[in-house]
C-alpha positions as CSV (number, residue, x, y, z in Angstrom):
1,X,16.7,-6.2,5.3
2,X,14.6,-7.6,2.6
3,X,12.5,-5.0,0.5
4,X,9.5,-5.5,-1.4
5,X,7.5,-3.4,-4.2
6,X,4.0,-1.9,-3.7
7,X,2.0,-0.8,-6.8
8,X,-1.4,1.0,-6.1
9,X,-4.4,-0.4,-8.2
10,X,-7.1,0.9,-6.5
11,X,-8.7,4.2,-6.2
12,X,-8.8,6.1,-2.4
13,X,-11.7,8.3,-3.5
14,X,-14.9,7.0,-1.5
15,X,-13.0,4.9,0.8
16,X,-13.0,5.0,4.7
17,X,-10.2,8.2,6.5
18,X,-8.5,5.1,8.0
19,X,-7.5,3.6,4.3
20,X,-6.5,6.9,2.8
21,X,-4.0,7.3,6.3
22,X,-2.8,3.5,5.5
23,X,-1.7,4.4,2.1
24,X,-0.2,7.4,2.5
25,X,1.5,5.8,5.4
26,X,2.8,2.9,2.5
27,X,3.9,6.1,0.6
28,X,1.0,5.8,-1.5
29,X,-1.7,7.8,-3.1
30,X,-1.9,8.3,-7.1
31,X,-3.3,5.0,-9.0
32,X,-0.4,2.6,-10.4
33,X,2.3,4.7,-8.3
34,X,5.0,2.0,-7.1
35,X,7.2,2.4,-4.3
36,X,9.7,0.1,-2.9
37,X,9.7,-0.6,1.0
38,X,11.7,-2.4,3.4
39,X,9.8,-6.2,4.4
40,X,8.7,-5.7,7.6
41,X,5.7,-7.2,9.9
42,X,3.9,-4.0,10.1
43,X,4.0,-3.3,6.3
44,X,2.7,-6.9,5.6
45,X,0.2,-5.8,8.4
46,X,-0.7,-2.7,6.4
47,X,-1.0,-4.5,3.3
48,X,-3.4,-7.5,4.3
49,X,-5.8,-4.0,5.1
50,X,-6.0,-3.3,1.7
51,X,-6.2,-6.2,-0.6
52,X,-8.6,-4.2,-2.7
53,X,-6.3,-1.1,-3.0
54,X,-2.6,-2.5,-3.2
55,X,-1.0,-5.3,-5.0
56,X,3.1,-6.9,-4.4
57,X,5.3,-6.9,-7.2
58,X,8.2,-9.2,-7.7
């Protein structure tokens, strides 16, 4: 399966519980941390949440 690359460029402090659980949930949590994750409809899901917060690198 396809994977894709998450970098975080927004902060989590003063942002709703549900947000913080979404990121951490990405594998997520310290600013500009990057993970790569596998392409899925629920990751996508998770991401449109937090346009703000997370960005897609190619």
């Amino acid at each position: 399966m396809a994977t894709i690359k998450i970098k975080q460029i927004g902060s989590p402090i003063r942002r709703p519980a549900s947000q913080k659980k979404i990121l951490i949930s990405l594998g997520l949590g310290k600013m500009n941390r990057i993970v790569e994750i596998q392409d899925t409809p629920e990751t996508r899901g998770a991401i449109a949440k937090l346009p703000h917060m997370v960005a897609v690198i190619d």
